[in-house]
PAVEX-41250 format. One record per residue (C-alpha): residue in three letters; x, y, z. Coordinates in steps of 0.001 Angstrom, whole numbers, padded with zeros to 6 digits, always signed. Each point is the difference from the previous one (the first is absolute). Layout:
BEGIN
AlaXYZ...
REM end
This chain:
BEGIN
Unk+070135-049274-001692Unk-001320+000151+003449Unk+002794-001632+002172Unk+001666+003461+000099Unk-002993+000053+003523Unk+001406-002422+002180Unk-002894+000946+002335Unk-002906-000160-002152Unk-001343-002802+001490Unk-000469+002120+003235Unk-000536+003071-001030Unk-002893-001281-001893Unk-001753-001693+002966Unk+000639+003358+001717Unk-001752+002174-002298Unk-002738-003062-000807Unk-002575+002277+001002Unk+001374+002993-001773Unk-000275-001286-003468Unk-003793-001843+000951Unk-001293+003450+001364Unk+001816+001830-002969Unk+000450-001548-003255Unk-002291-002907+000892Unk+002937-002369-000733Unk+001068-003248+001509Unk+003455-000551+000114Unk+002286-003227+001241Unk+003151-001575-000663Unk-000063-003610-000402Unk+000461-002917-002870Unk-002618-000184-002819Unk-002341-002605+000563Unk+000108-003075-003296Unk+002582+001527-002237Unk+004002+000451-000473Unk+001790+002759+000412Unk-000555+002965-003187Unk+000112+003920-000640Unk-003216+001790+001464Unk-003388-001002-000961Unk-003460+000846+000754Unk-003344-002028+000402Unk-003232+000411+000777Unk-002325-001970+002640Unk-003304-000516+000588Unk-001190-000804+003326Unk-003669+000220+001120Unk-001402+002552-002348Unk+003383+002344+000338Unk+002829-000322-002197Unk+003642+000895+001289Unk+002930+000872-002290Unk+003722-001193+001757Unk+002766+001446-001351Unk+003389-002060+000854Unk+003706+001799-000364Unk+002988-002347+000508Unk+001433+000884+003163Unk+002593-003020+001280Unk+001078-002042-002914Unk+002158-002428+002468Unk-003351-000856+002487Unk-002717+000890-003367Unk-001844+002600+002071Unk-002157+002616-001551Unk-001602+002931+000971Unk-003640-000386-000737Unk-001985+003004+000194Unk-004607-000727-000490Unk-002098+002602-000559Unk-003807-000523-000716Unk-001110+001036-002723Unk-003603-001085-000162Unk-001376+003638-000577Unk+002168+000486-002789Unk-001121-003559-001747Unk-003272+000689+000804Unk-000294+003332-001987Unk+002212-001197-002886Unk-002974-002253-000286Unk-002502+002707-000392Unk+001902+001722-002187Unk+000485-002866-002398Unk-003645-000727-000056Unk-000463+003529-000444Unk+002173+000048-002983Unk-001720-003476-001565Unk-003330+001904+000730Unk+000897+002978-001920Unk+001359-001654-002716Unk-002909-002271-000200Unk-002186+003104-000181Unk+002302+001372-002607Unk-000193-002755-002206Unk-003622-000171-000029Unk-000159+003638-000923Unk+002641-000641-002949Unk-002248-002760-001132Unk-003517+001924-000013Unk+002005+002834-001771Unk+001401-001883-002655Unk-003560-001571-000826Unk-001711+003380-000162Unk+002610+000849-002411Unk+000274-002504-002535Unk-004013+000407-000248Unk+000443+003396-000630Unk+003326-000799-002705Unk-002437-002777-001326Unk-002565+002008-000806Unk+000983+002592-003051Unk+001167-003399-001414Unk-003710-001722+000102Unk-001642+002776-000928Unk+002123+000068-003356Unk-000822-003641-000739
REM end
């Protein structure tokens, strides 16, 4: 997909600072570190409170290079963490509510029947 740049290596260490200042965005070309040669794939990395996501693109099947682009993305984790406690809150709260409500109910359905009795 990406050997159509012959100069991608270089061009990318040229514009290094670029894509930092930019888009935030690391980007190399070099072998995967620990695994064979596949079709893209992303992970996600945690180092020292921060987590990272690396994206790697085939780029040289015959040398198993890849472009690997990082980005962090600790913000991002960070607030989908609030939000999902948010959401357990809320239904939490819900619940509760559904449960006092249904109570309060069946009293009030209960009682026409004990009062016929």
């Amino acid at each position: 997909m990406l050997q159509n740049y012959y100069e991608l290596d270089r061009t990318i260490k040229s514009q290094k600072k670029i894509l930092k200042t930019t888009l935030d965005i690391d980007a190399k070309v070099e072998q995967a570190p620990y695994m064979h040669y596949r079709p893209k794939f992303f992970r996600i990395i945690k180092k020292d409170n921060r987590f990272f996501i690396q994206g790697f693109f085939p780029y040289n099947f015959e040398y198993q290079l890849y472009l690997i682009l990082t980005k962090d993305i600790t913000r991002q984790v960070y607030i989908q963490k609030k939000i999902y406690k948010a959401v357990i809150f809320t239904n939490i709260i819900s619940l509760i509510l559904i449960i006092i409500y249904a109570f309060f109910l069946s009293k009030m359905l209960i009682h026409p029947i004990k009062v016929v009795k």
